[in-house]
C-alpha positions in Angstrom: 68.0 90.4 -51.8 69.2 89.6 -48.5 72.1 86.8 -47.8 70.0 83.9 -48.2 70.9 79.7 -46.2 69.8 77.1 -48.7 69.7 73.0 -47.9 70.1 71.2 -50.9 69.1 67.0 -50.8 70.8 65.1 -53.2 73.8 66.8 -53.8 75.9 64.5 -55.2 73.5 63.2 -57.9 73.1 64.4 -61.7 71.3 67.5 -61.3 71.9 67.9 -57.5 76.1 68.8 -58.4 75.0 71.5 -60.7 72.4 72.9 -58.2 75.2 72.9 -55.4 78.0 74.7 -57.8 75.4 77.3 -58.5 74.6 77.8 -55.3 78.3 78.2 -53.8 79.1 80.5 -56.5 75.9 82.6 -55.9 77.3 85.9 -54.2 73.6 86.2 -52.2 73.8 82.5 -50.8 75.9 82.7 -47.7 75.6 79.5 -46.4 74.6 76.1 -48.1 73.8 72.8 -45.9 73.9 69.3 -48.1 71.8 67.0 -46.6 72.6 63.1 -47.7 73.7 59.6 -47.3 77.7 61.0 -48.0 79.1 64.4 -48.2 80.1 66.2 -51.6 83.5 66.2 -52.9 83.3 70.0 -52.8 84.8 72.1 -50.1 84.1 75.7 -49.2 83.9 77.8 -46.4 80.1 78.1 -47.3 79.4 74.5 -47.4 78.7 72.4 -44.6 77.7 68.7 -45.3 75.0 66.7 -42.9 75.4 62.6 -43.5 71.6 61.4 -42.6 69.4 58.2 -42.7 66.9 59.3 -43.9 64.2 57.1 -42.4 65.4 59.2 -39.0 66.0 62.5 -40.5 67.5 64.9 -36.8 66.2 68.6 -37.0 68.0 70.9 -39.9 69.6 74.1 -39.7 67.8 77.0 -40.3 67.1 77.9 -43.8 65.1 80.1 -46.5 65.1 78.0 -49.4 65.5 73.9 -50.3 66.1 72.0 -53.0 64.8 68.3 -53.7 66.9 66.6 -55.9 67.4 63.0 -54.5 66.3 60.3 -56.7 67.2 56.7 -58.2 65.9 53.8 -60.3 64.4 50.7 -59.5 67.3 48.8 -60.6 69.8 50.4 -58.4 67.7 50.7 -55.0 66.8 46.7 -56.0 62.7 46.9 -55.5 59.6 49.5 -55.8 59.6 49.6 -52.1 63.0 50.5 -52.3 62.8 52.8 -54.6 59.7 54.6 -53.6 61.5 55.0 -50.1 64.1 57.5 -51.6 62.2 59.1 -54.7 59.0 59.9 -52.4 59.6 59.3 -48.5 63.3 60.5 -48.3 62.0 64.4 -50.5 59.2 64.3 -48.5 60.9 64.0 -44.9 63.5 66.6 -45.9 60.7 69.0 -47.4 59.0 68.6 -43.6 62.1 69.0 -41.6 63.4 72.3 -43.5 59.7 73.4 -43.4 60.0 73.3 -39.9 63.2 75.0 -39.2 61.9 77.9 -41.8 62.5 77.6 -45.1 59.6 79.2 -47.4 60.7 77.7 -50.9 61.7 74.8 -52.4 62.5 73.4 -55.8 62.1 69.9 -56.8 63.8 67.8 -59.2 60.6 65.7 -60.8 60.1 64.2 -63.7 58.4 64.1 -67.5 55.1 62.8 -67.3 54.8 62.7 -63.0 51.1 62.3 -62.0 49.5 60.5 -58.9 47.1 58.8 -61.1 49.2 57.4 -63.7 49.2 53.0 -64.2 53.3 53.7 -64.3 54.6 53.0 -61.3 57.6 55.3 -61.7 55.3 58.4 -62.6 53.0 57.8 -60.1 55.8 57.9 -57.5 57.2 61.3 -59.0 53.8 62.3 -59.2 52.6 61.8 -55.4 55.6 63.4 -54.4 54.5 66.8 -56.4 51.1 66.5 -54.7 52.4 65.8 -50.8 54.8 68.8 -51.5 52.1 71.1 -52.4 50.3 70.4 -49.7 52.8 71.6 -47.4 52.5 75.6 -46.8 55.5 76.4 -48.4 55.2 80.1 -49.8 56.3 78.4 -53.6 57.6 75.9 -55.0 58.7 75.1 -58.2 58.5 71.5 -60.1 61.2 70.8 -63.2 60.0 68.2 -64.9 63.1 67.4 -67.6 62.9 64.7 -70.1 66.2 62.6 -70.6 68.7 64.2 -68.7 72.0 64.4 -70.6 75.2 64.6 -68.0 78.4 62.3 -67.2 76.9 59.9 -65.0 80.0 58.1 -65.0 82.4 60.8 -62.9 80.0 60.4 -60.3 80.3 56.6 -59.9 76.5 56.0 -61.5 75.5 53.5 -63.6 74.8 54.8 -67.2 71.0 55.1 -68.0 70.1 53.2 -71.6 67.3 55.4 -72.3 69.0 58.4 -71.5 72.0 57.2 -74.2 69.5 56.3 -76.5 67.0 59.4 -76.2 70.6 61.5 -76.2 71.7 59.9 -79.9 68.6 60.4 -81.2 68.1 63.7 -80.5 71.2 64.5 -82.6 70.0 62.6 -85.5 66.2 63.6 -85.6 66.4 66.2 -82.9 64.5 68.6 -85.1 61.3 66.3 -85.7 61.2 66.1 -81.5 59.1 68.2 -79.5 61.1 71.1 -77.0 59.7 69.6 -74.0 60.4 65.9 -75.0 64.2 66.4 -76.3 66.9 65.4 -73.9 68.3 67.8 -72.0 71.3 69.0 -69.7 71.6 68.6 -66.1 73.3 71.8 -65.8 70.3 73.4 -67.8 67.6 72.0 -65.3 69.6 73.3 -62.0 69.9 76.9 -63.7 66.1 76.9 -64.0 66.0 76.2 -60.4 68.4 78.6 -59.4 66.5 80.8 -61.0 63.3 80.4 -60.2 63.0 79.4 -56.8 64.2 82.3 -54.6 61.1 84.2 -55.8 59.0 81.6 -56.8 54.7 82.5 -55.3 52.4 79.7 -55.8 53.6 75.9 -57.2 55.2 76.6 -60.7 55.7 73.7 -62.9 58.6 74.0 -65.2 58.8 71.6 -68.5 61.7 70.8 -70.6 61.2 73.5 -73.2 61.1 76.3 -70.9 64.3 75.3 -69.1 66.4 74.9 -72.3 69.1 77.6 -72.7 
C-alpha cells in the first residue's frame, strides 16, 4: 500500500484520540491533518492540526482517507439545534470538503440504534448523518455503530456520561446475560475497527459492537 494523507475530525474526543494514535503510529500513513475547534495535545512531525468553525469550513488539504468522529450530547452543546449542528452539519461539511480535495474513504464514528426514521431524536440525528454520507460518492465507507463506550472521559476534560458508568457496571455484573453487540465497549476497540477497515473499505460497511470487540 502506498503512503497514504488521512484527515481525521474530532481528534480530541473519546474515540477520535485513539483513531489519531493509530494513525501516527501507522508506518503507511505519512501525513495526518486534525481538523477541529482546538488542536490535539499530540505532536509529531506527521501531524499538522487545522483550528476551523465549522459553519465556514476553508478548503482541506489533500487527502485519501477521513475519519468522522466529532460528536456531543444535548446537554453539553445546550439545545437539539445545537447539538444537531455538530453531530450532523459539522461530519457532513467535513465529509464534503475532504471529498472535494480527494479523499475516497471515510469512516464514521455513529452510533447503536442510528436510523433517519427513528421517534428519538438523538438516533435520528446519527441516523441522517449515515444516510447524507452515503449519498456522497465516496468509493466506501464504513459506519461503527458501538454501544456504551467505555474510556476515561475525564483526562480529556469531558463530562462523565451516566449511562455509560452505569451500562459499564453492569456489564461486569451480568455481562454474560448481555448480547455482544449491546455490551459496553472500548474506545480504543472501535478506532482499531476503523483503522482497520477503512483504507480498503468498497461499498458502505456497517460495523456493530460485536464485530469490533477484540
Amino acid at each position: 500500500m502506498s503512503k497514504r494523507t488521512v484527515i481525521i475530525a474530532g481528534a480530541t474526543g473519546l474515540v477520535g484520540r485513539e483513531l489519531l494514535s493509530g494513525l501516527l503510529a501507522d508506518p503507511s500513513v505519512e501525513h495526518v491533518h486534525a481538523v477541529g475547534r482546538r488542536a490535539p495535545a499530540v505532536v509529531s512531525p506527521k501531524l499538522t492540526a487545522h483550528a476551523v468553525d465549522f459553519a465556514a469550513l476553508p478548503a482541506l488539504p489533500a487527502a485519501d482517507e477521513l475519519y468522522l468522529a466529532l460528536g456531543t450530547t444535548i446537554k453539553v452543546a445546550g439545545s437539539q439545534a445545537a447539538f444537531r449542528a455538530v453531530d450532523h452539519d459539522a461530519n457532513l461539511a467535513v465529509a464534503k470538503a475532504a471529498l472535494a480535495s480527494g479523499a475516497k474513504r471515510v469512516g464514521l464514528v455513529s452510533a447503536m440504534g442510528a436510523d433517519a426514521k427513528s421517534r428519538v431524536f438523538y438516533s435520528r440525528v446519527k441516523g441522517e448523518l449515515e444516510q447524507d454520507l452515503a449519498a456522497l460518492p465516496f468509493a466506501g465507507l464504513v459506519i461503527a455503530r458501538p454501544s456504551l463506550l467505555v474510556g476515561a472521559r475525564a483526562e480529556l476534560g469531558q463530562p462523565d456520561r451516566p449511562g455509560e458508568e452505569w451500562g459499564n457496571r453492569l456489564n461486569k455484573l451480568i455481562g454474560f446475560l448481555i448480547p455482544a453487540n449491546y455490551k459496553p465497549i472500548m474506545a480504543a476497540d472501535v478506532a482499531h475497527a476503523l483503522l482497520e477497515t477503512v483504507p480498503s473499505v468498497d461499498g458502505v460497511r456497517v460495523l456493530l459492537s460485536g464485530a469490533m470487540r477484540r
